[in-house]
C-alpha positions as CSV (number, residue, x, y, z in Angstrom):
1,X,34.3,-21.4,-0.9
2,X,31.6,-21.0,-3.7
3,X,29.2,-21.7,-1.2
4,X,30.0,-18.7,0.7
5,X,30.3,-16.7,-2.2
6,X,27.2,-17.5,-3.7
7,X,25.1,-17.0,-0.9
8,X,26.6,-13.7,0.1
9,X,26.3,-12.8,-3.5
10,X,22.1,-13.2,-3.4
11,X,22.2,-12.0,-0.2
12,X,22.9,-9.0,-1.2
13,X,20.7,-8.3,-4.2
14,X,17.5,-9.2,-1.7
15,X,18.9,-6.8,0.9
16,X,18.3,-4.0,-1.7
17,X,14.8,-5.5,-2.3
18,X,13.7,-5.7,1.2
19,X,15.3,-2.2,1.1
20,X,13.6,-1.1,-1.9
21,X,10.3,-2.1,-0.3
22,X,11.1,-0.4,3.4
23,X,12.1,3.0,1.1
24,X,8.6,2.8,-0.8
25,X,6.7,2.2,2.7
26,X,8.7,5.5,4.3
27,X,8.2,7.5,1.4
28,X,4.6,7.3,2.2
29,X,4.3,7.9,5.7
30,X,2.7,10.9,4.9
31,X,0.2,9.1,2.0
32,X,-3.5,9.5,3.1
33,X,-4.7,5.6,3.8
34,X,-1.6,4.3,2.8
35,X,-1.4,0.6,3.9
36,X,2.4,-0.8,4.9
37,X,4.0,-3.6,2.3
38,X,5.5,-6.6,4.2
39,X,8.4,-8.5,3.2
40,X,10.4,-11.2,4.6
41,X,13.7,-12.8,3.4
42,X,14.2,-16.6,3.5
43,X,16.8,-19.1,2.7
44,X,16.0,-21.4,-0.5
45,X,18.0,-24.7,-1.7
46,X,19.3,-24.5,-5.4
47,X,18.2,-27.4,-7.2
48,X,19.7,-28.5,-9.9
49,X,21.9,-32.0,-10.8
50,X,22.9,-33.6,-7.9
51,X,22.2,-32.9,-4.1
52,X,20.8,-29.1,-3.6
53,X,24.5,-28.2,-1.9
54,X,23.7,-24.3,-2.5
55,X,21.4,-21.7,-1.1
56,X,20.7,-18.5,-1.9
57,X,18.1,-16.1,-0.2
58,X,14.9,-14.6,-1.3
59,X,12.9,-11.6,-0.7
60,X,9.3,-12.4,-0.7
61,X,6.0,-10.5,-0.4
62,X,4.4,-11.1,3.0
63,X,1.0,-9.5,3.2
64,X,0.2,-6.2,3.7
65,X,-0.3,-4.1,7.3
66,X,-3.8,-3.6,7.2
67,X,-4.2,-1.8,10.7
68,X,-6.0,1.2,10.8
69,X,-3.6,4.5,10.8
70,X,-4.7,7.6,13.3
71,X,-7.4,9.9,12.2
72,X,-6.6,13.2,11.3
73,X,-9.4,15.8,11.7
74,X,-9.8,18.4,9.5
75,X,-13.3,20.2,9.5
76,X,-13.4,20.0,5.7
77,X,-16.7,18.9,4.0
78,X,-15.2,16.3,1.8
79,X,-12.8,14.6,4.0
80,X,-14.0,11.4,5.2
81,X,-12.2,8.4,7.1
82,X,-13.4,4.7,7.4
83,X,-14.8,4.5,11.2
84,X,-13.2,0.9,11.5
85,X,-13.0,-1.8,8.6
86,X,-14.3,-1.1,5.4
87,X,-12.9,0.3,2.6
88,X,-14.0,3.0,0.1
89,X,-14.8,1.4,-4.2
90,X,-12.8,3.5,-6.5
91,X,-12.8,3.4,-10.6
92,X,-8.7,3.3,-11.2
93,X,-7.1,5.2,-13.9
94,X,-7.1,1.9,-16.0
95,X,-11.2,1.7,-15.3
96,X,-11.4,-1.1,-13.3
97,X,-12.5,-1.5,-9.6
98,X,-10.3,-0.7,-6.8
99,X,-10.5,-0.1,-3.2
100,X,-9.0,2.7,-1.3
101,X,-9.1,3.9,2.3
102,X,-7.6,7.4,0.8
103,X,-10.6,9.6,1.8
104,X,-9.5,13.1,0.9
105,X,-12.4,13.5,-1.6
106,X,-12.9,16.9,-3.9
107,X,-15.0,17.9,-7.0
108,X,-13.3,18.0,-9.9
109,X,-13.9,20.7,-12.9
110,X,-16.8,18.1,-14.5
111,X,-18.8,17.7,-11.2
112,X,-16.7,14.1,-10.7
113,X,-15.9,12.9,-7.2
114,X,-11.9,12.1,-7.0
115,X,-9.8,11.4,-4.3
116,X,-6.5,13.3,-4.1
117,X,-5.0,10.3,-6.2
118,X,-7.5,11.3,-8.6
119,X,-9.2,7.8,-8.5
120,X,-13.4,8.4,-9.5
121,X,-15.5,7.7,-6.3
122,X,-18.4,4.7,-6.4
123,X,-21.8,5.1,-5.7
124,X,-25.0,3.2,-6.3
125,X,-24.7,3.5,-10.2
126,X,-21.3,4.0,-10.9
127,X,-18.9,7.2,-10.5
128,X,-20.7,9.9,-8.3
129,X,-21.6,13.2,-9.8
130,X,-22.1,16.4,-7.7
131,X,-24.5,19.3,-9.0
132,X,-23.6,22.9,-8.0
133,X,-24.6,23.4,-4.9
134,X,-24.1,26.2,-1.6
135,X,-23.1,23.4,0.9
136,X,-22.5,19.4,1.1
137,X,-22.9,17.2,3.9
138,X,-21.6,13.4,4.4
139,X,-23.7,11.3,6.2
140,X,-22.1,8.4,8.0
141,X,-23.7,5.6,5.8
142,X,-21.9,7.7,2.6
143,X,-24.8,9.5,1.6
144,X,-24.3,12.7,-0.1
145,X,-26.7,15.4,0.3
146,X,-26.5,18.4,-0.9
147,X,-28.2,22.1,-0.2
148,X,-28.9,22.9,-4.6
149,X,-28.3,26.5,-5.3
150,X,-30.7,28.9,-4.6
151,X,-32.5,26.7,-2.4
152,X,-33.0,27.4,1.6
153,X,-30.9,26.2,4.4
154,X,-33.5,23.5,5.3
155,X,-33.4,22.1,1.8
156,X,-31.2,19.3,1.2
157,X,-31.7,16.4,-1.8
158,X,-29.7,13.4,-1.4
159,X,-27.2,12.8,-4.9
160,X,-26.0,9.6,-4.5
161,X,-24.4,7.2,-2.1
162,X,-20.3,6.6,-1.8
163,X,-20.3,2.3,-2.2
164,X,-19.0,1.0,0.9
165,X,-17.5,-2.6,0.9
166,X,-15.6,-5.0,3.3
167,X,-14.2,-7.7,1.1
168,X,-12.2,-10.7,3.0
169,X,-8.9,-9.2,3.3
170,X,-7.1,-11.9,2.6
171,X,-8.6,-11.9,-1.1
172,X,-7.0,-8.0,-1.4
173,X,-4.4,-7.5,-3.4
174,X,-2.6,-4.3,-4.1
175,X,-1.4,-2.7,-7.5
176,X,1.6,-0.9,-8.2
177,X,-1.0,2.1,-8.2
178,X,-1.3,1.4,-4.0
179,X,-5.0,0.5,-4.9
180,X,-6.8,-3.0,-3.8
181,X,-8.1,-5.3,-6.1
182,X,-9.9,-8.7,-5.8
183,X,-9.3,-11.5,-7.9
184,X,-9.8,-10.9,-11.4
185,X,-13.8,-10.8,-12.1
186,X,-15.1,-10.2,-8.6
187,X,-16.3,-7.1,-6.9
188,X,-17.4,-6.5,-3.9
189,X,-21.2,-5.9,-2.8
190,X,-21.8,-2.8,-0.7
191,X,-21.9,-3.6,2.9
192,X,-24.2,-1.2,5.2
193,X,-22.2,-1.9,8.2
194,X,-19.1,0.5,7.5
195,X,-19.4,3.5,8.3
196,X,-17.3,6.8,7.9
197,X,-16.7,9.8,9.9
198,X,-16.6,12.9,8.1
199,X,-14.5,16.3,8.9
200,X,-11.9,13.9,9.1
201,X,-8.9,11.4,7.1
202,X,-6.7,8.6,8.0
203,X,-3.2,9.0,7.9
204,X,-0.5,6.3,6.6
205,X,-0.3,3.7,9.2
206,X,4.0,3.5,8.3
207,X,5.7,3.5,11.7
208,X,8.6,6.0,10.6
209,X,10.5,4.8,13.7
210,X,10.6,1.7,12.8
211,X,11.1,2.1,9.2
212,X,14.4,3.9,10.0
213,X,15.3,1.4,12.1
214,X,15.1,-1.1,9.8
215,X,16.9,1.1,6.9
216,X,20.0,0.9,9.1
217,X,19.7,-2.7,10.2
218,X,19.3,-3.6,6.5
219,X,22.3,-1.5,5.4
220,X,24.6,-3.0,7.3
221,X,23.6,-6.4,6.8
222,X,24.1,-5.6,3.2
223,X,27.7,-3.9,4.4
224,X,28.6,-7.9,6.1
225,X,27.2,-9.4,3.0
226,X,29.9,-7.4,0.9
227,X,32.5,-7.7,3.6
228,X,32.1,-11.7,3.2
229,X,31.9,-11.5,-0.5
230,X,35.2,-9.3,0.5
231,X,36.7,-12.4,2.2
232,X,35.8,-15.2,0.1
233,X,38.2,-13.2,-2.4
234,X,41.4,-13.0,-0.4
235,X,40.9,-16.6,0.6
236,X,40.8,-17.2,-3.1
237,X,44.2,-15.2,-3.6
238,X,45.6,-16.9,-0.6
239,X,44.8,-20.8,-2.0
240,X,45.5,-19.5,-5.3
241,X,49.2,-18.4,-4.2
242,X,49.7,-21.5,-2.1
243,X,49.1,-23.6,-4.9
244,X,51.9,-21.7,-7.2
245,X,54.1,-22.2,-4.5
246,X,53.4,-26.0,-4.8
């Protein structure tokens, strides 16, 4: 009966993980370049003295969903969307090197390049400044040019270079920040074959249909976990009267 009883019991507190993690993902379905967790439960023997005669189940990490979400244009100077695989090098809050597909870039009061997580954009020499200028234009190899001010329409001086990279993605690992990382100690080198389309973002690539699906399907499995648990207790009171009868 313990048997039952404990594997109900972990059942349970793994269904409210994988939950957990489906919540997080559908909470940002509307995240610019937000890339889906994956998670998968399994069954585990308990080891311990004696034969492994218990279970219990475990939610574990699976990967990530790194498919591309749709594009989104918006007309907007600083908007910018990976063109295919690629990935754009970020300096994270902690100053470290991250990697983001989040594109919706903007100036901040200092002449810094942010995203709208307010991650610092890469270039060729390290966090990308922008001078004042009348107009800005994104070229599709991540140059920025600018038109200075005061200067004619024709004039147009190149300021730096957003740094482009396609690390292996199976070396990516994301941070409770939603940024990618390599290992600890590597970066990536810039890599002239991504490209990015400009006027434009990526939205999340979170199926919400399927992520509500799955909120219901794990709810009530987490309902037949408790109703077992449920069980397992009047069987108890039932063996436990029997043997006071005795």
């Amino acid at each position: 009966m313990d048997h039952m009883l404990y594997l109900s019991m972990t059942g349970t507190q793994h269904l409210m993980l994988a939950q957990q993690n489906n919540s997080h993902n559908l909470a940002n379905a509307a995240t610019v370049g937000f890339k889906a967790d994956l998670d998968a439960l399994r069954t585990l023997p308990m080891y311990g003295p004696g034969h492994p005669t218990r279970a219990f189940v475990e939610d574990t990490q699976h990967g990530y969903d790194f498919s591309g979400g749709g594009l989104m244009h918006t007309d907007r100077d600083l908007d910018v969307a990976i063109a295919d695989q690629g990935w754009i090098a970020v300096q994270a809050a902690g100053g470290d090197e991250a990697y983001t597909r989040r594109g919706d870039l903007r100036v901040d009061q200092t002449g810094l390049l942010r995203n709208g997580a307010g991650d610092l954009i890469l270039g060729t020499g390290g966090p990308i400044t922008i001078p004042p200028h009348e107009t800005l234009v994104l070229g599709r190899d991540g140059t920025i040019s600018i038109r200075p001010l005061g200067q004619s329409a024709t004039t147009l001086a190149a300021v730096d270079r957003i740094r482009l990279v396609a690390p292996a993605l199976e070396s990516l690992r994301k941070g409770d920040d939603g940024l990618f990382r390599l290992p600890p100690g590597e970066v990536a080198e810039p890599d002239a074959s991504v490209t990015v389309v400009g006027g434009a973002l990526e939205s999340s690539n979170v199926n919400t249909v399927d992520a509500l699906v799955t909120m219901i399907e794990l709810a009530r499995a987490f309902e037949s976990q408790v109703k077992l648990m449920d069980v397992v207790e009047r069987n108890d009171e039932a063996s436990a009267s029997v043997m006071n009868l005795s």
